[in-house]
Structures are given as C-alpha cells and as structure tokens.
N, C-alpha and C positions, 0 to 999 in steps of 0.2 A: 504494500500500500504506500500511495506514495504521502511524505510527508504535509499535513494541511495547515502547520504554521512553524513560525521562526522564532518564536517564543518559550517554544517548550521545556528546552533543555537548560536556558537563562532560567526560568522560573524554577524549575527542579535547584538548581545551581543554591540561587540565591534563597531558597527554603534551607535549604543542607546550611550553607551558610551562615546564616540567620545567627544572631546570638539572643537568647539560648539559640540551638539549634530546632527547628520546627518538622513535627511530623507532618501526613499529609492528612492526617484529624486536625493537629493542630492549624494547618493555615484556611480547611476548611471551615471551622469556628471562628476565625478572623475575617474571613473572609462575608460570613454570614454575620457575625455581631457587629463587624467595621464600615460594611458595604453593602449590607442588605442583598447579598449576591449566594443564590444558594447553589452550590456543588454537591456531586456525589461523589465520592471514592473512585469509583470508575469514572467520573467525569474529568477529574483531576491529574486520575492516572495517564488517559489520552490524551488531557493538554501536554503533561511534562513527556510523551512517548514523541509527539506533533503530531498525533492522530485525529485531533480533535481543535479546527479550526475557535481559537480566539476571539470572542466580540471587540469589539474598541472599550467598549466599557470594563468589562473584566480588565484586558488590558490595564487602563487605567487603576485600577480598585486590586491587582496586583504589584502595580509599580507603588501605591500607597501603604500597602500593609506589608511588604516586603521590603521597603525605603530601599529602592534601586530604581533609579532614572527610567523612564520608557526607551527612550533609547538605547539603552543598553540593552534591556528584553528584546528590543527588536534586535540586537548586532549591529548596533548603526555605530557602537559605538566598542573598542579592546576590553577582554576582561578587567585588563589596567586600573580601569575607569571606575571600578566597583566599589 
C-alpha cells in the first residue's frame, strides 16, 4: 500500500520523544482532552504507519500537543530542527 501521508513517522518520532515519553493511549487522551479530536488505536497506529491520510486539523492539534512545529511533521523542515 502505498504511503497516504508524510507525517507519520514525524508524529511517531516526536511521541517516543516527548518528555515524559508518550504512549499511543497517552497522546490519544491529549489529543481528545487538548483538541477535542477523537482517535482510535488503530486510527493512530495508520497515521504513524502513513497508512492513514492526515486532516489539516489533526495536523494542527498534533503539532500542539506534541510542541513540534508543523513543518517539521510535514519534512519541510531537518530533524535538527526539533
């Protein structure tokens, strides 16, 4: 299958990263108490695969609760940058 965004493996990334470090319960509860944006486990799983095409909103309300630039989720910009 071919990949359906360029966000996925940034978002994985910068989860693992995270301090604490976040599970994928964890940033679904952020993501639902921060952003009013509700995931499933599996919904989660295919974004960080890139099986699972990104809203702009998510997007967004990723780049928030994970305090890393959009631009970097998208690769616009080095992991450097992080």
């Amino acid at each position: 299958m071919s990949r359906r965004n360029v966000s996925g493996h940034r978002i994985q990334a910068a989860r693992v990263l995270h301090e604490p470090k976040l599970t994928q319960d964890d940033l679904i509860a952020l993501m639902h108490t921060k952003e009013n944006i509700v995931l499933s486990k599996n919904m989660l799983s295919r974004i960080e695969t890139g099986d699972r095409y990104v809203t702009d909103t998510e997007l967004m309300a990723f780049s928030r609760v994970l305090k890393v630039p959009i631009a970097w989720l998208l690769r616009e910009t080095s992991d450097s940058d992080f």
